[in-house]
Every structure is written in structure tokens, then in C-alpha cells.
N, C-alpha and C positions, 0 to 999 in steps of 0.2 A: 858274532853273537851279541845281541841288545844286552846293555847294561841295565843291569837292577833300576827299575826309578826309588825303589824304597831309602829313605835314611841311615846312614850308617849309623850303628848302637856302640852307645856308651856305656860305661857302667860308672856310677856315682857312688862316692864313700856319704852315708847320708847318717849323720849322727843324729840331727835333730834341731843341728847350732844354727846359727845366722852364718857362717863361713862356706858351711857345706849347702846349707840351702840355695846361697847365691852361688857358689859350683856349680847347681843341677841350674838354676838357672841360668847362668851364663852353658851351658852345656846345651839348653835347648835351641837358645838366642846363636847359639852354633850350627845348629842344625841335625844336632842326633836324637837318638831316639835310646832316649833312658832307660838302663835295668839299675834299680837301686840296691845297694847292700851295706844293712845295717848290722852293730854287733852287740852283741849281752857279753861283754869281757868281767862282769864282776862292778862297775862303778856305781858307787852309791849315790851319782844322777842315775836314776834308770828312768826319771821323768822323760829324759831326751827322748826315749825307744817311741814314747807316746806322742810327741813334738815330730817325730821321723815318720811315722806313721800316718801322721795329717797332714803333712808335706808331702807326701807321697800320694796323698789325694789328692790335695792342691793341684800337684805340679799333672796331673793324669798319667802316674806313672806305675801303669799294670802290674808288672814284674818287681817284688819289689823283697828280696831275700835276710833273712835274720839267721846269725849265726852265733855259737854260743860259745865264747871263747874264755874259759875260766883265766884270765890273769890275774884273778884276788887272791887263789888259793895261795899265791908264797907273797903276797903283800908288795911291801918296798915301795909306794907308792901313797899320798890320802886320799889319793880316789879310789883308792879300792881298801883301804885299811882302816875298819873305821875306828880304828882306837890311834889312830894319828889326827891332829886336828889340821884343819885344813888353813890355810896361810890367810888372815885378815886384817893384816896390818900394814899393808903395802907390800909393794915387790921383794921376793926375799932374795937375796946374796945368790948368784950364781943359778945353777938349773933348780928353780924351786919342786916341794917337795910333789907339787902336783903330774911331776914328770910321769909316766908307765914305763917300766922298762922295756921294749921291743914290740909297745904296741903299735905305732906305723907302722915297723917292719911287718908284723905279722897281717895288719890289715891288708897291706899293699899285695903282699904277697899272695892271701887268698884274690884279693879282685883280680890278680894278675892271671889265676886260674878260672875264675868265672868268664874274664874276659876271652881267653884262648876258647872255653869250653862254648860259649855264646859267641864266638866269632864276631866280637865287638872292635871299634879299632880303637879306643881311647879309653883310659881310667880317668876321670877327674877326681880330682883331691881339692879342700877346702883348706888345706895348711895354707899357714901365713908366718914368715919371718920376721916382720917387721914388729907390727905391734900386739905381738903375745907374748908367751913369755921364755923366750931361749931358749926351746928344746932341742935338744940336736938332731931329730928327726922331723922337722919342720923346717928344712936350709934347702937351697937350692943343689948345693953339692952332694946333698945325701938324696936328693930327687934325682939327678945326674945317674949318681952312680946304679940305684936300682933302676933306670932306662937302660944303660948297661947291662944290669943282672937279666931284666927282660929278656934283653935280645940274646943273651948265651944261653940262659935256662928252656926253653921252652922250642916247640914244634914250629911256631907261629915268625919264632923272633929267627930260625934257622932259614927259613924260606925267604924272612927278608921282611916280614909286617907285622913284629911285633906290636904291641897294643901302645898306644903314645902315653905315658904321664902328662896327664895335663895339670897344674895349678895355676889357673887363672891368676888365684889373691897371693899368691905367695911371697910381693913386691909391694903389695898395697897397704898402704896404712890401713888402723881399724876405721877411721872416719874413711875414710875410700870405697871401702871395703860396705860402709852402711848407705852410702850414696849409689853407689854400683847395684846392692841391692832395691832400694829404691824406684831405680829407672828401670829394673828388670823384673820390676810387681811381684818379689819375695814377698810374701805374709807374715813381717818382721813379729808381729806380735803372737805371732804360732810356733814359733820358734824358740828353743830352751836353749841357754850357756849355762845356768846357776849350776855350780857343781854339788850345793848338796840337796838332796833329795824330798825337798817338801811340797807344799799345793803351790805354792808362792816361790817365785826368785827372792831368794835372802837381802839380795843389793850389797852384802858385803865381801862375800869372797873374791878374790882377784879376776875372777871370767866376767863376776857380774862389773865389781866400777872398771873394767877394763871396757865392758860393754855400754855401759851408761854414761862415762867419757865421749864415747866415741858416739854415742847420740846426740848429745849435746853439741861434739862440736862439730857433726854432721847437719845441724839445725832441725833435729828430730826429738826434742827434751821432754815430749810426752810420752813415748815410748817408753824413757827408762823407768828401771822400778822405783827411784824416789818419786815418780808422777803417779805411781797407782796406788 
């Protein structure tokens, strides 16, 4: 029997950030054929959903799912607590407070049903270990181990083709990471990191000069938000 000519599908975690964007583009520049899945967990950026939205036009990406996953309701987190302030004074001490509790897990977890349910063969993820900020759901060992979970849990993973974890950036610095976007024609400036919620990137919370660092020293300095 002739094989499919059509492109094998992915499915992409598409927040709205520059990490994930250049995910779905390195996802393309691969050869698949994008379902995108965004989340409403409760963060007060919900600008990103808007950023996700026109990346997902951008990239011509039809299929493109929102799901509404309350993780603000028990807090623990400043992105979703707004009576925490959010960290502006440099990196803080250990897993800063911007952490979610089990929000990768949980994200990964539904794509990993989208994917079986769309017969996709890869997730791509935008995490990066390097230069973010230590979450311990952004390691390679905790991407390991749910390819693991993959292939025990699921119909997919039984038969032998569970869906692959892919994280392209997850080794890359953020200057790598803005380069790599670059050469794969992301629309860096449609893209949202600011984690608090206004018309405008603050330029001060840790996503933003995390971001605007790495433009700089990707040779991109009108990008960041002290340039606008």
C-alpha cells in the first residue's frame, strides 16, 4: 500500500512567548504540519493568549485549540496570585516565585492526549534550561522521564509510536534561542514574555530583561523594550 505523501502533525504548546514561537517554527523548518494548543490556566499575562493567537496566523496554523485550566484558584504561584508581587530586582534565590506548580506537567499531559487523539507523532515544547529561570519542569531529565510516561500511559505508546517530546531550545541559550528565531522568520515583535498584564512589556520583570538581554546580545537592541 502507497504511503501518505501528506506531512506528519505535530502539535505545538504555543503560549504566545518567543521560545514557543520559535518551537512552532523550528517544527515547520522540520517538516510537520502544526495543531497548536494554547492555555487560559489563570495568569495575569493573558496578553500572551492575544500574542498566540496572531502567531498562529502568522505561522498558517488552522487548528489551533484553547483550553481553560484554572491553576490560580489555589494560588502558590505570582503569576497567577495577584496579591504576590512579581520578582524585579534581579534573579531570586533558588526556584523563583514565578514558578506554577505542575503547570508543564499538566500541559504536557493534555498535548499528549491531543496528540494520540489527532494521531500526531510529536509535541514540541518551547522550555529552555539554560537561560530561564530553574524551574524544575523545564530540565531535560524531567522531558526524559514524561517520554517515559508517554510510552506506558497511552494506546499509542503500547503499539510502539508514542508521540516524540521534542524541545528543540531546551540547551540553547536565550541569545541562541533569539538567533535561531531570527533565521526561522518568527515575528519577534508579536510575540509577548512580559509576565504582567498591560498594553505594553513593563521591561522590568525577570521574562522581560531576561528578554531584552538576550537581544542585545543577540545584536537585536531595537527589539527590546527599552527601544520602544
Amino acid at each position: 500500500m502507497a504511503q501518505s505523501s501528506l506531512p506528519p502533525k505535530a502539535i505545538v504548546l504555543l503560549s504566545g512567548g518567543l521560545d514557543s514561537a520559535t518551537a512552532a517554527a523550528q517544527a515547520i523548518a522540520d517538516g510537520y504540519d502544526l495543531i497548536a494548543l494554547s492555555f487560559n490556566y489563570g495568569q495575569r499575562h493573558q496578553r500572551e493568549l492575544e500574542a498566540a493567537k496572531a502567531l498562529a496566523k502568522h505561522f498558517a496554523i488552522a487548528d489551533h485549540h484553547f483550553i481553560d485550566v484554572n491553576l490560580a484558584q489555589w494560588g502558590a504561584s505570582s503569576l497567577t496570585d495577584l496579591a504576590q508581587p512579581l520578582p524585579q530586582a534581579g534573579p531570586e534565590a533558588g526556584i523563583p516565585s514565578t514558578y506554577v506548580p505542575g503547570r508543564n506537567t499538566v500541559f504536557i499531559a493534555l498535548a499528549l492526549a491531543l496528540a494520540e487523539a489527532k494521531r500526531a507523532a510529536a509535541v514540541y515544547l518551547g522550555i529552555n534550561a539554560v537561560d530561564y529561570s530553574g524551574y524544575p519542569d523545564c530540565r531535560p531529565e524531567y522531558l526524559a522521564a514524561f517520554q517515559q510516561l508517554a510510552q506506558l500511559s497511552s494506546k499509542a505508546g503500547l503499539e510502539g509510536h508514542a508521540p516524540q517530546l521534542i524541545a528543540p531550545l531546551v540547551m540553547d541559550s536565550k541569545a541562541d534561542i533569539v538567533r535561531r528565531a531570527v533565521q526561522l522568520g518568527v515575528p519577534i515583535a508579536q510575540t509577548w514574555s512580559c509576565y504582567q498584564g498591560g498594553a505594553e512589556p513593563c521591561g522590568r520583570c525577570d521574562s522581560c530583561r531576561i528578554r531584552d538581554r538576550a537581544l542585545v546580545e543577540a545584536g537585536y537592541p531595537q527589539l527590546a523594550t527599552s527601544a520602544g
